[in-house]
C-alpha positions in Angstrom: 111.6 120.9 112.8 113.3 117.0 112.9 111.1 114.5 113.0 112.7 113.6 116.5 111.8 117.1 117.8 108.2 117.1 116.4 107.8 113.1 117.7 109.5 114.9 121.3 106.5 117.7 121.5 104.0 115.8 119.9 100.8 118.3 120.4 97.7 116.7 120.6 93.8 116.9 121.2 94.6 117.3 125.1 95.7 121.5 124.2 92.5 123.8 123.6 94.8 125.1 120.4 95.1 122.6 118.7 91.2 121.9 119.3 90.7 125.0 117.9 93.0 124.7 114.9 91.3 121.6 114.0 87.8 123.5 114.0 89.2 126.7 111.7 90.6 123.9 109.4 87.3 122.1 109.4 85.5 125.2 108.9 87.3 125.9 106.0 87.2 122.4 104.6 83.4 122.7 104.8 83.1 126.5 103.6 85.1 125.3 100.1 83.3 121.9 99.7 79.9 123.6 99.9 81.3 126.4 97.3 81.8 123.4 95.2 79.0 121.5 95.5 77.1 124.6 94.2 79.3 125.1 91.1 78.4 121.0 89.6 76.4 122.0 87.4 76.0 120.3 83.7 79.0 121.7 81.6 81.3 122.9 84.5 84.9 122.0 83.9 86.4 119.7 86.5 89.6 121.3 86.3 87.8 124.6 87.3 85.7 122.9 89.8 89.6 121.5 91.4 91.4 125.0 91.3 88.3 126.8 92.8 88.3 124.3 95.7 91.9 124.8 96.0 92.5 128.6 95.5 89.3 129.2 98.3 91.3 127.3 101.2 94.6 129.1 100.4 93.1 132.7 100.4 90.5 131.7 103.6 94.1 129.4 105.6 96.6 132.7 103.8 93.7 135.1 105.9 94.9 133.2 109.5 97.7 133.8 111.7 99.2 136.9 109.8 100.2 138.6 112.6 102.2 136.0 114.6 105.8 136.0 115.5 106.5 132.9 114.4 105.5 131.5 110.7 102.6 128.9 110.8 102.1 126.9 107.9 98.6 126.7 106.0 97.0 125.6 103.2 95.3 122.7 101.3 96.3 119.6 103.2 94.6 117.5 99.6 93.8 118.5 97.0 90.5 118.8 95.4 89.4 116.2 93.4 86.1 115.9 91.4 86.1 112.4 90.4 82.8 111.5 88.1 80.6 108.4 87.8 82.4 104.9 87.9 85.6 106.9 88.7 86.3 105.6 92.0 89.1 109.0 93.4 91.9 111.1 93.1 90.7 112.8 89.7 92.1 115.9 89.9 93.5 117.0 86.1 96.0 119.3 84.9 94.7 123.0 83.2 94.6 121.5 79.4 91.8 119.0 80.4 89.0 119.9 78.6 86.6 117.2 80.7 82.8 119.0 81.6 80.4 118.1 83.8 76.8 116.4 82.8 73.3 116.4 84.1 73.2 113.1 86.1 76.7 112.5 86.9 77.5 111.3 90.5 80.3 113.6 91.6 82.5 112.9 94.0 84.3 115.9 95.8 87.7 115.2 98.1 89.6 118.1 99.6 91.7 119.0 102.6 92.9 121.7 104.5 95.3 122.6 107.4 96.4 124.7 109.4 99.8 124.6 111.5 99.7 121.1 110.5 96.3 120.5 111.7 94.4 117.9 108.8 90.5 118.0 108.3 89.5 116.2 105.5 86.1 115.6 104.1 84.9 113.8 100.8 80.9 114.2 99.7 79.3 112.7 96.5 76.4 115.0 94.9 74.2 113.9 91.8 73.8 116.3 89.3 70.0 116.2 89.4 66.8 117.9 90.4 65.0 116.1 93.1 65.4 112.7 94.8 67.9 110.6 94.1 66.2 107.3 93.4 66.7 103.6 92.1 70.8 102.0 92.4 72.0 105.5 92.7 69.9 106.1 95.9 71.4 103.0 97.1 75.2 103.6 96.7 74.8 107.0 98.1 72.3 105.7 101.1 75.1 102.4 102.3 78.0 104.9 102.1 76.6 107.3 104.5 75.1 104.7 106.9 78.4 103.1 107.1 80.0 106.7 107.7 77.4 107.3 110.4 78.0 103.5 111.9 82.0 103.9 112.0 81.6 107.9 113.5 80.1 105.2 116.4 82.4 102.9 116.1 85.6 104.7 116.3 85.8 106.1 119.7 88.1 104.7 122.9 88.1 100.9 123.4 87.1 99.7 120.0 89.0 98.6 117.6 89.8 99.0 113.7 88.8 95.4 112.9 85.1 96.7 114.5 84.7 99.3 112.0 85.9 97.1 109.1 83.5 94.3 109.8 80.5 96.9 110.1 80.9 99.3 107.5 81.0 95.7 105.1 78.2 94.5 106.7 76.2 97.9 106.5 77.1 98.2 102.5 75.7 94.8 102.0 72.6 95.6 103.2 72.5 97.7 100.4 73.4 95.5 97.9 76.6 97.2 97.6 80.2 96.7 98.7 82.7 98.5 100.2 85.4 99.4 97.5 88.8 97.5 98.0 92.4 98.9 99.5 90.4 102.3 100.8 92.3 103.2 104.0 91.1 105.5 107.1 94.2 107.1 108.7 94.7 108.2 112.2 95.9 112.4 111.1 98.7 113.9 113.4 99.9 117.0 113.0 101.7 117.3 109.4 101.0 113.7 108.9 98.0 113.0 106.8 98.5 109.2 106.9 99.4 108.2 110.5 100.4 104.9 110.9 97.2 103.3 113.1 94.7 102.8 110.2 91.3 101.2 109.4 91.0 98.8 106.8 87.4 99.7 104.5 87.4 96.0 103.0 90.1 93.1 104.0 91.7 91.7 100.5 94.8 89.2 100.5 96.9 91.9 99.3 96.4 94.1 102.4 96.9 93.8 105.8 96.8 96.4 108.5 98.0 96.1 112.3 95.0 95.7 114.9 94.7 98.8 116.8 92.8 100.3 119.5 91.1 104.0 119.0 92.4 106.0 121.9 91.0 109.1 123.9 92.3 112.4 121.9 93.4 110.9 118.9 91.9 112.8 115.2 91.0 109.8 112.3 89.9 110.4 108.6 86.9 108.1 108.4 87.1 107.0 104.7 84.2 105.4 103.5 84.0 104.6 99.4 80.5 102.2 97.9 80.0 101.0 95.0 77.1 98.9 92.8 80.0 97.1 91.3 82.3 94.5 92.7 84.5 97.3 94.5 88.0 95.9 93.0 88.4 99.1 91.1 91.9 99.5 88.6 94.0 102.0 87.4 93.5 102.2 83.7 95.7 104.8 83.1 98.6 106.0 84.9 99.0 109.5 82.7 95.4 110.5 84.9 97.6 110.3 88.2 98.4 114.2 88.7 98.6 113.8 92.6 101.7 112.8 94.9 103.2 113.4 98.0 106.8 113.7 98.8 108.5 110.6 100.3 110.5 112.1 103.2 111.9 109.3 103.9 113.7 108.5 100.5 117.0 109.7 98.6 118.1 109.1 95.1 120.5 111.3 92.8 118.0 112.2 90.2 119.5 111.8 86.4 117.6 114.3 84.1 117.8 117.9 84.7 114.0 118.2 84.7 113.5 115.4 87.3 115.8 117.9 89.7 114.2 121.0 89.0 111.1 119.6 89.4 111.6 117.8 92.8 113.9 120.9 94.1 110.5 122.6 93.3 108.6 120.0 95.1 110.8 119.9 97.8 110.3 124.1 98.3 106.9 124.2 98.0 105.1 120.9 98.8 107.7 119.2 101.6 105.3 117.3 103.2 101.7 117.3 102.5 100.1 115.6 98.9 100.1 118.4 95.9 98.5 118.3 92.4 100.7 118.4 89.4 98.7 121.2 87.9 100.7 123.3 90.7 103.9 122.9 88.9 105.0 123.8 85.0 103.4 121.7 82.8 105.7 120.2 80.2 108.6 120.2 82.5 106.9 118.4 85.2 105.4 115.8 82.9 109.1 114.4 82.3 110.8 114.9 85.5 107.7 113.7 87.6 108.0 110.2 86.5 111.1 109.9 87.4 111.0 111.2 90.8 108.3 108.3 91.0 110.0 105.2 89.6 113.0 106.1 92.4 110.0 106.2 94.4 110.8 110.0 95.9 107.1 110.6 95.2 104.0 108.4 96.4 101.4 108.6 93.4 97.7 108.7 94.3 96.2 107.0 91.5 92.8 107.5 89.4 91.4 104.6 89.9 88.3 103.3 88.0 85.1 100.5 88.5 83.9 99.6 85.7 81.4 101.9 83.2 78.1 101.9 84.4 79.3 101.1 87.7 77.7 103.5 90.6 80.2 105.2 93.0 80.5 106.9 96.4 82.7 108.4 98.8 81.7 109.9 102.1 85.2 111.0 104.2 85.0 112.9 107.5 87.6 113.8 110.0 86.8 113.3 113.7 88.2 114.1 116.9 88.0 111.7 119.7 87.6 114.2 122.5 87.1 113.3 126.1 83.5 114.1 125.6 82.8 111.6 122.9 83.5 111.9 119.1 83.4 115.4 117.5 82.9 115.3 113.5 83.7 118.2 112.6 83.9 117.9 108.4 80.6 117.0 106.6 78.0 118.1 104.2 74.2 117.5 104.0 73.1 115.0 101.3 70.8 115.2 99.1 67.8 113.6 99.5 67.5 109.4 98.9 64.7 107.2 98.1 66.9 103.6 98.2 65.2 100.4 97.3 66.6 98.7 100.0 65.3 99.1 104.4 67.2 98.6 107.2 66.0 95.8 109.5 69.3 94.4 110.4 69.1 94.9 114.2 72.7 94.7 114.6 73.3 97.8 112.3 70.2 99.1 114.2 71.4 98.6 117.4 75.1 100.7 115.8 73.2 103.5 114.3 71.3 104.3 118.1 73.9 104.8 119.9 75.4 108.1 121.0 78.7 110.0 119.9 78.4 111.9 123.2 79.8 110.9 126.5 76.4 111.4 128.9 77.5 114.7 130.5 73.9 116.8 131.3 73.5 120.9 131.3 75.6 123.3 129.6 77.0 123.5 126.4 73.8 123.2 124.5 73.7 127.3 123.4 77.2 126.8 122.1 76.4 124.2 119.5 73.3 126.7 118.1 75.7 129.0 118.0 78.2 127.4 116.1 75.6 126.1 113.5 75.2 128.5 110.4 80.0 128.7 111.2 80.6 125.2 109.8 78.5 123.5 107.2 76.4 120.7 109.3 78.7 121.0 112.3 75.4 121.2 114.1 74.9 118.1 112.0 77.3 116.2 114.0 76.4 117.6 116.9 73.0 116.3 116.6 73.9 113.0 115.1 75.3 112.7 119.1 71.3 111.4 119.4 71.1 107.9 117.7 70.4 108.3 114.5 67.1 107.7 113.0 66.0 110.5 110.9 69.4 110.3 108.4 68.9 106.4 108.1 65.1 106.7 107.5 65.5 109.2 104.7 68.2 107.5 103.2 66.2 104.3 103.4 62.9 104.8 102.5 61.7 103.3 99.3 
């Protein structure tokens, strides 16, 4: 389909199947990040960790839609990365890395699926440890969720980006954290995983984003990253990258025979949505892919690092702005916090009480029972429609 045909019959949150195909994705999103979060355990290879995160949402999105006429797309819509410690995202390494998991590492899990072009994203960071989290750790973990569960209030019809941005920063000071540089929230459409209205996790000179408005049955990926360190994080290393995404937009007559091959493969297999390297041949890929990115046909999603010692986290969720009020429908239950640091701020007080739900009373309540044990913590969202005291409170007390 042309972009001009796709931008003509533009399906949105207004049709009941695209609602549901959200969900399915969701519910797959959450079914593989839970299978993951089970599997960190001390000595678990990350590259393991990736491909079973991965090879769960192809068989669960290859199960869907068998039987229809026509051919829907599905399949990871990111993919998994396990990125450890003071690494900040996108680790996601090729089949010869040999790097293991330890007890005490603060593991941060990203991963997307979709189906028919439908994007629910979720990221969730899990320590590697019996028991409480406590002391800086605790902290980092505690501001990135508050500011998650502030901006799933924020971003609903009538506010704007600029709103969230301010928030989340002021939420992650309150920890004695900040909000980690150049992270962006993207509105998701369908086969676009980075939509062009976007929020902006911490203003720095060298970006700027357009003010926008949130609007009734639009779908955002609320991406919130902390950290203990000063949140400028770098990319050390540019042999790490292993994930891209095909620049539709861009030609180039590719010199080296590898460089072809590889992006003819590209081109077949990942047209549009972000793919990991460990996907394509090895040795071959490793010379034509850098090619394909200095001519800019790919867009590399780099490992990007805060410095050693530095504590990390990433909480990403994907809601739906539903006539109803905001829907998250990607999430996972955190471990439990003991922070060093309260909330008495009453603004971010005043955020954290108020509802996701539009008032409507009666009905509907069975449904969400029902739905509970189906996607991991969708009841979770459901209930976070109350303000929120309980998650705030745990992830606060000292």
């Amino acid at each position: 389909m042309s972009d001009d045909e796709r931008e003509e019959k533009e399906l949105d949150l207004t049709s009941p199947e695209v609602v549901t195909k959200y969900k399915n994705a969701a519910e797959i999103v959450n079914k593989a990040l839970q299978l993951v979060v089970k599997e960190c355990k001390p000595k678990a290879k990350i590259v393991d960790l990736c491909e079973k995160g991965d090879s769960f949402i192809r068989e669960q999105t290859g199960n869907m839609y068998k039987n229809v006429k026509k051919k829907i797309e599905r399949g990871v819509a990111f993919p998994t990365c396990v990125s450890v410690n003071n690494i900040v995202c996108h680790l996601s390494p090729l089949a010869s890395d040999e790097r293991v998991l330890e007890d005490g590492d603060i593991v941060k899990i990203d991963m997307g699926c979709h189906i028919d072009g439908f994007i629910a994203v979720v990221a969730h960071t899990h320590v590697i440890k019996d028991g409480a989290i406590t002391g800086r750790a605790a902290d980092v973990l505690a501001a990135a969720n508050t500011a998650a569960e502030v901006a799933l209030r924020l971003v609903r019809p009538g506010k704007k980006n600029k709103d969230v941005s301010d928030a989340i920063q002021k939420v992650a000071s309150a920890y004695d954290c900040k909000i980690v540089e150049g992270v962006l929230s993207h509105q998701l459409k369908q086969f676009v995983v980075d939509g062009n209205k976007v929020i902006l996790s911490a203003s720095n000179p060298d970006t700027r984003v357009d003010d926008i408005e949130f609007e009734e049955n639009e779908v955002y990926a609320v991406d919130i990253v902390t950290s203990t360190g000063d949140g400028k994080p770098k990319l050390l290393d540019e042999k790490e990258t292993t994930i891209y995404k095909r620049a539709v937009d861009k030609n180039y007559h590719l010199k080296m025979k590898a460089s072809r091959f590889i992006f003819s493969e590209i081109s077949q297999k990942f047209p549009i949505m972000p793919f990991s390297a460990r996907a394509l041949e090895e040795k071959r890929a490793r010379l034509g892919l850098v090619e394909c990115v200095n001519h800019d046909l790919l867009q590399p999603y780099p490992v990007l690092h805060e410095k050693p010692g530095d504590y990390v986290a990433h909480i990403k969720f994907t809601v739906l702005l539903m006539p109803n009020g905001s829907d998250r429908i990607t999430s996972h239950p955190l471990q439990e916090l003991q922070a060093t640091k309260v909330i008495d701020d009453p603004e971010i007080k005043a955020w954290l009480a108020l509802g996701t739900k539009t008032k409507k009373k009666g009905g509907g309540k069975k449904k969400k029972g029902k739905k509970a044990d189906k996607t991991v913590d969708a009841a979770g969202a459901e209930a976070e429609a109350e303000p929120m005291d309980e998650t705030t409170e745990a992830a606060s007390q000292p």
